[in-house]
Backbone as CSV, one residue per row, in Angstrom:
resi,resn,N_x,N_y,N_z,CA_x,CA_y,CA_z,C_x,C_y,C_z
1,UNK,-11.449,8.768,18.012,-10.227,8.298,18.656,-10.522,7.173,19.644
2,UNK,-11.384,6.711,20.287,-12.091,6.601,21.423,-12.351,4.980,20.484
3,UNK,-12.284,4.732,19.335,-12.993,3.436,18.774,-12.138,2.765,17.704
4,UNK,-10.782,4.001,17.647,-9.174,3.447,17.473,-9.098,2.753,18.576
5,UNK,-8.599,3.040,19.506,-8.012,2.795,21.128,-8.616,1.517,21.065
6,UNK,-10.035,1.080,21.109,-10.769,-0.102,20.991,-10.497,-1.216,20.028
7,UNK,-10.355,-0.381,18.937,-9.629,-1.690,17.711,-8.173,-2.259,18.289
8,UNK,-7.378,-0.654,18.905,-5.998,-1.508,19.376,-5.855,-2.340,20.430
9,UNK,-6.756,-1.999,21.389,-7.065,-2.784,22.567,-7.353,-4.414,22.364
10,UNK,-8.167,-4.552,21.140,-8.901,-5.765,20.384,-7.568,-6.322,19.813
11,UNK,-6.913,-5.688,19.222,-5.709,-6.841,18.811,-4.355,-7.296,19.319
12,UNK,-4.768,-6.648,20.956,-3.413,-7.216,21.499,-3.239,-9.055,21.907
13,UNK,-4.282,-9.438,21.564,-3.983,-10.841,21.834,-3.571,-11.445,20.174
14,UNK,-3.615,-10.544,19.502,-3.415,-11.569,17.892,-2.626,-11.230,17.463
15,UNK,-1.935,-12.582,16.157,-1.021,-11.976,15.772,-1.582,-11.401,14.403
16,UNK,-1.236,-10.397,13.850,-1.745,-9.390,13.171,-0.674,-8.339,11.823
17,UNK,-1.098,-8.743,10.626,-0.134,-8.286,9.389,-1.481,-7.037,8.918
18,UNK,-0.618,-5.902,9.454,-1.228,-4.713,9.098,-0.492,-3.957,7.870
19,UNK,-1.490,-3.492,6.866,-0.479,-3.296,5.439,-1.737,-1.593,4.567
20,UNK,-0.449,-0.899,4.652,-0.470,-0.109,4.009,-0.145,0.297,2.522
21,UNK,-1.558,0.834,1.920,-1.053,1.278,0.182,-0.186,2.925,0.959
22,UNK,0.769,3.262,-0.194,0.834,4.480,0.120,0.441,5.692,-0.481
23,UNK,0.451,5.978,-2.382,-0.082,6.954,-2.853,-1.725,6.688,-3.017
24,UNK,-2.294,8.015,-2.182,-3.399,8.220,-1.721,-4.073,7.630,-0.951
25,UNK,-3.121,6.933,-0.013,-3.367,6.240,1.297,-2.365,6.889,2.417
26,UNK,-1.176,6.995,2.315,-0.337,7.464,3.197,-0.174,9.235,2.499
27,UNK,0.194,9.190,0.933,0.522,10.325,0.500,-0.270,10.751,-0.685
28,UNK,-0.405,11.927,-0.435,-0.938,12.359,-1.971,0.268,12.382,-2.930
29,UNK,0.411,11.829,-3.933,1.702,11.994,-5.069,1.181,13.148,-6.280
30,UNK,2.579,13.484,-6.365,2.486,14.282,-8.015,2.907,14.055,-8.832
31,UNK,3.801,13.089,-8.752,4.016,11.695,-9.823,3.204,11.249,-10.834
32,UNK,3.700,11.831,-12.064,2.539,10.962,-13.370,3.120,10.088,-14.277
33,UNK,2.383,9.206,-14.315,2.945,8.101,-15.893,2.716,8.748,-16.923
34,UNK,3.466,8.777,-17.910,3.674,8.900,-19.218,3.766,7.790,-20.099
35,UNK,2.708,7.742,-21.075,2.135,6.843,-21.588,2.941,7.595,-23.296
36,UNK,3.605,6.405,-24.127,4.376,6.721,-25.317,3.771,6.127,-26.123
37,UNK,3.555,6.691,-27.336,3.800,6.249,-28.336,4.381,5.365,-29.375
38,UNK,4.224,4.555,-30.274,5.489,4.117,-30.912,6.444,4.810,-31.358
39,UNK,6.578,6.236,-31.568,7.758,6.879,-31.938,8.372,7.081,-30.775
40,UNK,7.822,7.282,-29.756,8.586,7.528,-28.533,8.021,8.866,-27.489
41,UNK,6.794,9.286,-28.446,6.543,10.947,-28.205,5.366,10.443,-26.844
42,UNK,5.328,11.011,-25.788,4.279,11.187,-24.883,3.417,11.730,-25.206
43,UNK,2.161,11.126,-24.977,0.567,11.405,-25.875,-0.257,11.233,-24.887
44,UNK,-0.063,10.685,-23.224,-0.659,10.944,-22.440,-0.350,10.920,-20.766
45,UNK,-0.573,11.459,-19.711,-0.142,11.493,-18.740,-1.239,10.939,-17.629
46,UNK,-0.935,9.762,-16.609,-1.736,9.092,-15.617,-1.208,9.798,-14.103
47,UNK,-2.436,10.047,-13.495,-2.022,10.209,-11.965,-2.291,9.052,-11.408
48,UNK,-2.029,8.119,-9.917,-1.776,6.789,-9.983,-3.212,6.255,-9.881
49,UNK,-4.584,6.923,-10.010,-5.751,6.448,-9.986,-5.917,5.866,-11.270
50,UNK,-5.938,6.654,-12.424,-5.852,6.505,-13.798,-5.322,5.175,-14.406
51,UNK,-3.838,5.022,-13.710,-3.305,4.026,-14.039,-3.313,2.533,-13.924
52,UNK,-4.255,2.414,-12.841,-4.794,1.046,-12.055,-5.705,0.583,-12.798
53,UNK,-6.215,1.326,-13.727,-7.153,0.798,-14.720,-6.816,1.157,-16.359
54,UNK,-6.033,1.405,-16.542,-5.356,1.738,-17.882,-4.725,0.989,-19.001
55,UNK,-5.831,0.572,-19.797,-4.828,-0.035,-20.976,-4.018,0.477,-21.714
56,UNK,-3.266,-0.228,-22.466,-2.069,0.154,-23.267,-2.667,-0.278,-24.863
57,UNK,-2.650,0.554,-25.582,-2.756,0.855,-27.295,-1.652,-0.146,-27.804
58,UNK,-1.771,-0.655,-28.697,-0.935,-1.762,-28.987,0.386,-0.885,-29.381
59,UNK,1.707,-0.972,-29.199,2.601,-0.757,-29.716,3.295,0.595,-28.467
60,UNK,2.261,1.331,-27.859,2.592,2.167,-26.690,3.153,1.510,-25.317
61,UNK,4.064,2.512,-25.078,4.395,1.847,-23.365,4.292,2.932,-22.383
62,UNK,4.966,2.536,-21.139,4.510,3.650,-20.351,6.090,3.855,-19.954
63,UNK,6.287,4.976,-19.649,7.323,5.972,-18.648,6.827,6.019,-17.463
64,UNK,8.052,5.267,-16.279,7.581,5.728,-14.709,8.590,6.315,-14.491
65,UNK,9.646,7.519,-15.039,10.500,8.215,-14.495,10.160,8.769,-13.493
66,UNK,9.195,9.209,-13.288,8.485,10.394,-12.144,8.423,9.640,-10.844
67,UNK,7.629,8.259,-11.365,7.350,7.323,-9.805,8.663,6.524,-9.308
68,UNK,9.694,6.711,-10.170,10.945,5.786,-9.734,12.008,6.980,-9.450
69,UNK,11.197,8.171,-9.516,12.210,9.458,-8.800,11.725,9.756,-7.061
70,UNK,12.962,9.477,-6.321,12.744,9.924,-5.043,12.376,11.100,-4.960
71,UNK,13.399,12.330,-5.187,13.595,13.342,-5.470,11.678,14.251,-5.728
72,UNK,11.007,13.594,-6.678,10.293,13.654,-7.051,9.207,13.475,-5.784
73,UNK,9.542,12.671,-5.372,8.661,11.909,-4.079,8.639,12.628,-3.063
74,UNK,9.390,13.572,-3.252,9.454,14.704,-2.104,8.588,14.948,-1.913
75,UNK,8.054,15.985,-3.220,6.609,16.514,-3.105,5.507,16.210,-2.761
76,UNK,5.318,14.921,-2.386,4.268,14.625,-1.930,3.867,14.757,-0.439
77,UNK,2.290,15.229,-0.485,2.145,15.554,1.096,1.231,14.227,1.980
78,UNK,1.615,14.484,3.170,1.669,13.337,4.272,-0.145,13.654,4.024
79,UNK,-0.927,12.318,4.162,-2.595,12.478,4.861,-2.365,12.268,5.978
80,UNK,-1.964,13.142,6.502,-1.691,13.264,8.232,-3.109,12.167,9.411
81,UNK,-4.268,11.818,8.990,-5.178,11.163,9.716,-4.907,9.770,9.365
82,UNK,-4.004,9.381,7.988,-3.437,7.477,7.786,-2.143,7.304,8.723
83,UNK,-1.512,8.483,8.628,-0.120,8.547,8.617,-0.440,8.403,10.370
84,UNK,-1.254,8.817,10.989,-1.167,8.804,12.185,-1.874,7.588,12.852
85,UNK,-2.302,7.212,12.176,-3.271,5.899,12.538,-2.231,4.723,12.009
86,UNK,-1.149,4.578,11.036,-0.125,4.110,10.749,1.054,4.377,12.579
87,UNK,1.344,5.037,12.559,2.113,5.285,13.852,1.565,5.342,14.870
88,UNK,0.266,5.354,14.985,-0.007,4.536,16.748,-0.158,2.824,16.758
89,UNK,-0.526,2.276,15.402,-0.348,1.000,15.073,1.399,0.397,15.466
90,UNK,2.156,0.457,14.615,3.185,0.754,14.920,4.006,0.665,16.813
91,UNK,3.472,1.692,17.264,3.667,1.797,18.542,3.117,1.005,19.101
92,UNK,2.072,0.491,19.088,1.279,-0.525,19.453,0.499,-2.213,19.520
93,UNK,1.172,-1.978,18.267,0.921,-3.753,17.848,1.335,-4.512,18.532
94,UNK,1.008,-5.202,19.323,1.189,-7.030,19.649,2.503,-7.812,19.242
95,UNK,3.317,-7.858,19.939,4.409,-8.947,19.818,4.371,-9.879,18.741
96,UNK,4.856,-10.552,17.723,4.507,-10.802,17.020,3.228,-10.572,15.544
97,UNK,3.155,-9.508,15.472,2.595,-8.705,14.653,3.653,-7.860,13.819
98,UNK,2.699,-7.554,12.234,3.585,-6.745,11.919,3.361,-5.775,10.409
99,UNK,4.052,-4.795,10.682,3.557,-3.486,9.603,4.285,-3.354,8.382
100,UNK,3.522,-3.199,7.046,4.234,-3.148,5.856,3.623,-2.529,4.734
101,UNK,4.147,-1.453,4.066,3.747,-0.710,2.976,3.690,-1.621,1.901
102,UNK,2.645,-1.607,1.182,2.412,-2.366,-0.339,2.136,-1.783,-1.364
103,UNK,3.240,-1.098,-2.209,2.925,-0.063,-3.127,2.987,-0.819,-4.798
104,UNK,2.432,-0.002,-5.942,2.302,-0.592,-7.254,3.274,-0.041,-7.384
105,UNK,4.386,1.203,-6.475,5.680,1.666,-7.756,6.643,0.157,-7.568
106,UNK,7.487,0.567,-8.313,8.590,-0.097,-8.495,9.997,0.434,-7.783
107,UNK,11.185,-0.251,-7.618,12.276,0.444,-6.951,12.456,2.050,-7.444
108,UNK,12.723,3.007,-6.188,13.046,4.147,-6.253,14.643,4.567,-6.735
109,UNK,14.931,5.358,-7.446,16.356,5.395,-7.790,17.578,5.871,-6.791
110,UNK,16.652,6.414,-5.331,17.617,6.509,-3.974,16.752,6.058,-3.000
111,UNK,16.531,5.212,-2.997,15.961,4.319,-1.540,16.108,5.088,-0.291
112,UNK,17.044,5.534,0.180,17.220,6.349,1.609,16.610,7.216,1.444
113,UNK,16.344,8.353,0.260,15.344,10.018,0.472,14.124,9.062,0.542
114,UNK,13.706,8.174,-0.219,12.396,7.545,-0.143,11.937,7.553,1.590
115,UNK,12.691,6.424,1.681,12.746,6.368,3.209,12.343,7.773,4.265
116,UNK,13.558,8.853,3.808,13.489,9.629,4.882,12.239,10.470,4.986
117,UNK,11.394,9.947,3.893,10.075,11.229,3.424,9.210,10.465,4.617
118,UNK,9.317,9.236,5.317,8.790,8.529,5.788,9.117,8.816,7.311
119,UNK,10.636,9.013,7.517,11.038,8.914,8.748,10.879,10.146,9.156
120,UNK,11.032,11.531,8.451,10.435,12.269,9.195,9.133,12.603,9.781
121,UNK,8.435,11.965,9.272,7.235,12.249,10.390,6.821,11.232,10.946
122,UNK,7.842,10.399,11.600,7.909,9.792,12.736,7.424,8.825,12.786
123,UNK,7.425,7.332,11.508,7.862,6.384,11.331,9.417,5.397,11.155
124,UNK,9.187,4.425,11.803,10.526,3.558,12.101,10.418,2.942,10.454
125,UNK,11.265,3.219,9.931,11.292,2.208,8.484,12.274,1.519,8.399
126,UNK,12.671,0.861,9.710,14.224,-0.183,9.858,13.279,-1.598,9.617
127,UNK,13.334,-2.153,8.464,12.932,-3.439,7.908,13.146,-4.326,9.621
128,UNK,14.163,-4.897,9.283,14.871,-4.837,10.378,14.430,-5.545,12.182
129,UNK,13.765,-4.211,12.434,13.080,-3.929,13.713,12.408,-4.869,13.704
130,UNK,11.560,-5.103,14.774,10.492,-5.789,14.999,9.371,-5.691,14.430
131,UNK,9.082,-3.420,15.178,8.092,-2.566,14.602,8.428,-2.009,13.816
132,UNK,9.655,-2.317,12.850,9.759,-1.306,11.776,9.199,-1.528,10.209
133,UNK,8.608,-1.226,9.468,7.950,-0.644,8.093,8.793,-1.296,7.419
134,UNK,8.307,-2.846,6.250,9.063,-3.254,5.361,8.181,-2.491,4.210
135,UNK,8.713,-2.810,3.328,8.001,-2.047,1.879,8.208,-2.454,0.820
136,UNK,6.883,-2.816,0.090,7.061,-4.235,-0.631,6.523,-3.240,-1.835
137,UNK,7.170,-3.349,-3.008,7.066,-2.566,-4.705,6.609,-3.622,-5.517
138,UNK,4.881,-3.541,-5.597,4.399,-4.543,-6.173,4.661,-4.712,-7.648
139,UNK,5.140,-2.758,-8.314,5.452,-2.663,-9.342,7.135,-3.212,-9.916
140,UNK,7.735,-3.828,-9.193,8.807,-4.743,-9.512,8.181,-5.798,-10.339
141,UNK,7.184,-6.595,-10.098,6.577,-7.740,-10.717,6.098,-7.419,-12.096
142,UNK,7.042,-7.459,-13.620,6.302,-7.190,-14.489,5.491,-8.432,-15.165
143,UNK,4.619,-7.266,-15.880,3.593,-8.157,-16.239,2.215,-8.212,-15.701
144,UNK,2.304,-7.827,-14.647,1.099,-8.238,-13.983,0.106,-7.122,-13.506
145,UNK,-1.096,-6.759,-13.517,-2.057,-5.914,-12.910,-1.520,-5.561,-11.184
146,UNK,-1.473,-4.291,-10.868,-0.981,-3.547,-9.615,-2.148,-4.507,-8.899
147,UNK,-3.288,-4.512,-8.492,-4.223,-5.405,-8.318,-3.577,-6.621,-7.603
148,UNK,-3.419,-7.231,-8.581,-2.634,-8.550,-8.627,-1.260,-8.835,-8.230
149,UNK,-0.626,-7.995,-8.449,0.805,-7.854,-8.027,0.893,-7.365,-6.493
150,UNK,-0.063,-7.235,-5.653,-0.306,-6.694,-4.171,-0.350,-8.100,-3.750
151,UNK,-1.350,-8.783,-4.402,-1.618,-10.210,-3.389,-0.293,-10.617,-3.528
152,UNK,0.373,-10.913,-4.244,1.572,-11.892,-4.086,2.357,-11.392,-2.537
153,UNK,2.314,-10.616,-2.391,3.340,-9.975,-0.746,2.029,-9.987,0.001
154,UNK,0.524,-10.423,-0.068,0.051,-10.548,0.948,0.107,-12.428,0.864
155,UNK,0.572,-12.757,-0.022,0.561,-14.294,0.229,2.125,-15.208,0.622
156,UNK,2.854,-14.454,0.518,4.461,-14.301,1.111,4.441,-14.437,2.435
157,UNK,3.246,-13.024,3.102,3.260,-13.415,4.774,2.027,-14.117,5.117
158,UNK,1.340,-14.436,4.555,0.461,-15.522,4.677,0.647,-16.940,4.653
159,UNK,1.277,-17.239,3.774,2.304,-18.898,4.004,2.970,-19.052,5.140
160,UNK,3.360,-17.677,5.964,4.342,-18.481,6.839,3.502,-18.744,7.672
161,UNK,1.959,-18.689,7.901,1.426,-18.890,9.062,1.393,-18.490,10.289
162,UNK,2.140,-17.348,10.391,2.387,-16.781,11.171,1.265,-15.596,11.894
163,UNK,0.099,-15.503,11.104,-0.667,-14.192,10.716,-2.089,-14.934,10.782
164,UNK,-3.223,-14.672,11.899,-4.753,-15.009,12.194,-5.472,-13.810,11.799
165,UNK,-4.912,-12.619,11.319,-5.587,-11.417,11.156,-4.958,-10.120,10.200
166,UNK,-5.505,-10.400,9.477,-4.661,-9.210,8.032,-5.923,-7.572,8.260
167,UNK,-5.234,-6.574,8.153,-5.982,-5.438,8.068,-5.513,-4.598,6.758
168,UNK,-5.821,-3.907,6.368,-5.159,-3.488,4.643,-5.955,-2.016,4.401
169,UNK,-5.252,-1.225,4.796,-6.206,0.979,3.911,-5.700,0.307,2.403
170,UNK,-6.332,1.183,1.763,-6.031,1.450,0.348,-7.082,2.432,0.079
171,UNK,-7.340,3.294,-1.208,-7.774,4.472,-1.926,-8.482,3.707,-2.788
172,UNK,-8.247,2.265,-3.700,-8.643,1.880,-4.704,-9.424,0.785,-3.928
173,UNK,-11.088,1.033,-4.820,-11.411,-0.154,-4.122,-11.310,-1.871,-5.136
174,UNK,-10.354,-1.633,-6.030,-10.584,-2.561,-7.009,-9.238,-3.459,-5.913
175,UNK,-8.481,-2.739,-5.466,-7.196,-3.020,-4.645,-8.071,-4.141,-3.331
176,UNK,-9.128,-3.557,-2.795,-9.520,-3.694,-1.900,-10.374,-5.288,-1.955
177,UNK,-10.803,-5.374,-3.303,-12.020,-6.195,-3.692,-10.874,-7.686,-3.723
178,UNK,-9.855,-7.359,-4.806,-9.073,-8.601,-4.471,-8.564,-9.161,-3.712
179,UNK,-7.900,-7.882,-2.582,-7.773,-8.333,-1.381,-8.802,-9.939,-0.791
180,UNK,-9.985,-9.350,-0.750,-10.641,-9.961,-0.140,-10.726,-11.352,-1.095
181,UNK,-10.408,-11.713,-1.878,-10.505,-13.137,-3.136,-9.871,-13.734,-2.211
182,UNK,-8.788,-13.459,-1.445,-7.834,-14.140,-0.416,-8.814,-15.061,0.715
183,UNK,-9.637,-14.907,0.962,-10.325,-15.471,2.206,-10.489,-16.842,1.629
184,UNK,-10.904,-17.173,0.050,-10.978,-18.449,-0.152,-9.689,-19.402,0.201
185,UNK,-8.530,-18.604,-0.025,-6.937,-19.070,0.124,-6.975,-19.664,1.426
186,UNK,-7.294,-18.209,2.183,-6.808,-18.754,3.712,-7.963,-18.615,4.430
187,UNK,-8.777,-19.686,4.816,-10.087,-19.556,5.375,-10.238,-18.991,6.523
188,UNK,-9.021,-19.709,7.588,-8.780,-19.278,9.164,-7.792,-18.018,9.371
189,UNK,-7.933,-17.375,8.271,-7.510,-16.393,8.770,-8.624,-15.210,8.600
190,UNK,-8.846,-13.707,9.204,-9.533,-12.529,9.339,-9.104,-11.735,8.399
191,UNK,-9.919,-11.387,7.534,-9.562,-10.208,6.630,-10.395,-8.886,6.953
192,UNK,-9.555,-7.684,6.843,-10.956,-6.647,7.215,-9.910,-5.679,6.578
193,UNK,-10.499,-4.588,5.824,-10.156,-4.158,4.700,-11.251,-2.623,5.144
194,UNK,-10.281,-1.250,5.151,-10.303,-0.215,4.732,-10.058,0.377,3.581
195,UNK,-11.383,1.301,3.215,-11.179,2.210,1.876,-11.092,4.026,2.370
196,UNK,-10.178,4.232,2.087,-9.309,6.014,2.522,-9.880,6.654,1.307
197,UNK,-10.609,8.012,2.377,-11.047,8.895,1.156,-10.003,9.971,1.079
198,UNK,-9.952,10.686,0.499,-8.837,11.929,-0.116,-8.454,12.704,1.216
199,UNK,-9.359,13.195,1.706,-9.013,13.586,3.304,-8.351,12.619,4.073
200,UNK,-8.457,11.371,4.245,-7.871,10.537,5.367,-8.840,9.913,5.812
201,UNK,-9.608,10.012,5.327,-11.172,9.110,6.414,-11.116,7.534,5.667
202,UNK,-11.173,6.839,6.725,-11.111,5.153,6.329,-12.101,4.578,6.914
203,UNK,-12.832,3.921,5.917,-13.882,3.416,5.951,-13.998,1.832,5.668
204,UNK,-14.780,1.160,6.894,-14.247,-0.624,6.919,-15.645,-0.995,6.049
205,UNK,-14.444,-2.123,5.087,-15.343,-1.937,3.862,-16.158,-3.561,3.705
206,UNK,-17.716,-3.458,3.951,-17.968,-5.337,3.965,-17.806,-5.957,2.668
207,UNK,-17.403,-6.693,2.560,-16.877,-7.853,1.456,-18.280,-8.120,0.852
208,UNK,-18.864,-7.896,-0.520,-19.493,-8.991,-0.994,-19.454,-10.496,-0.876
209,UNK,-20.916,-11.166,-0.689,-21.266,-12.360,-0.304,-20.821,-12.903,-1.505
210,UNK,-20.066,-14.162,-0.385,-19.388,-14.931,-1.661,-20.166,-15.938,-2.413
């Protein structure tokens, strides 16, 4: 706790785009893809690790009923050691700074339960706010690798220039690795990049020499 306090202490002079993955970064999910067939029959099921690296059989597609169900989203439980390191950030960030979930699902079919799975344990998710939680669905972007579809909303708040210091948890370190491709983009800006193990433990991860 003692070397949190120190990181937050360290970024009150900057301005600072702090960004959260959420399944198996904020939440454990029970959400699975269903992977079809050409007749239509489900022949296999992804939990969201699986899926970040998953090709498709020519003629198969995938089902995200599960990940585009709020309802569904219930079930998932808080990693109470992100979730809390998320909300003293939050409380704490620097004037001009600012916090945002970056997930591979796609729009939820009730946006507000989504939300409220969030607000009850005592996150602000008013876009809105200053300090409040925007939440960017990388899986809207078809076509493209979850991977890949993250940078685009880290390069959205990166154009405006507004941002000398990006910080980023994620579970995947393939998530993590591209992240860092960004430093060629934006030279003057700080990248520093956490990898979350299943418990909640985040670990600052050094970039291979470029």
């Amino acid at each position: 706790m003692l070397r949190f306090r120190l990181f937050l202490e360290q970024q009150r002079s900057q301005r600072a785009l702090y960004v959260f993955d959420i399944d198996g970064t904020l939440k454990h999910p029970t959400a699975r893809v269903g992977v079809k067939d050409p007749s239509g029959n489900t022949v296999q099921t992804l939990d969201h690790h699986t899926f970040n690296t998953h090709k498709l059989k020519p003629g198969h597609s995938y089902d995200f009923s599960e990940f585009r169900s709020a309802e569904k989203f219930q079930e998932s439980k808080p990693i109470k050691p992100m979730i809390a390191t998320a909300k003293s950030i939050q409380r704490n960030m620097p004037r001009g700074s600012k916090i945002v979930f970056n997930t591979a699902r796609s729009d939820f079919d009730n946006k507000d339960l989504f939300l409220n799975k969030f607000r009850e344990v005592g996150l602000n998710m008013d876009h809105t706010h200053p300090r409040g939680v925007h939440v960017h669905r990388a899986g809207n972007l078809t076509g493209v690798a979850p991977a890949d579809a993250k940078l685009h909303f880290f390069r959205q708040h990166l154009n405006t220039g507004q941002y000398n210091q990006v910080h980023f948890w994620d579970d995947d370190h393939k998530n993590l690795e591209r992240f860092h491709s960004l430093k060629k983009e934006y030279p003057h800006v700080s990248f520093t990049s956490y990898h979350v193990s299943t418990e909640g433990k985040a670990k600052k991860v050094e970039p291979e020499p470029a």
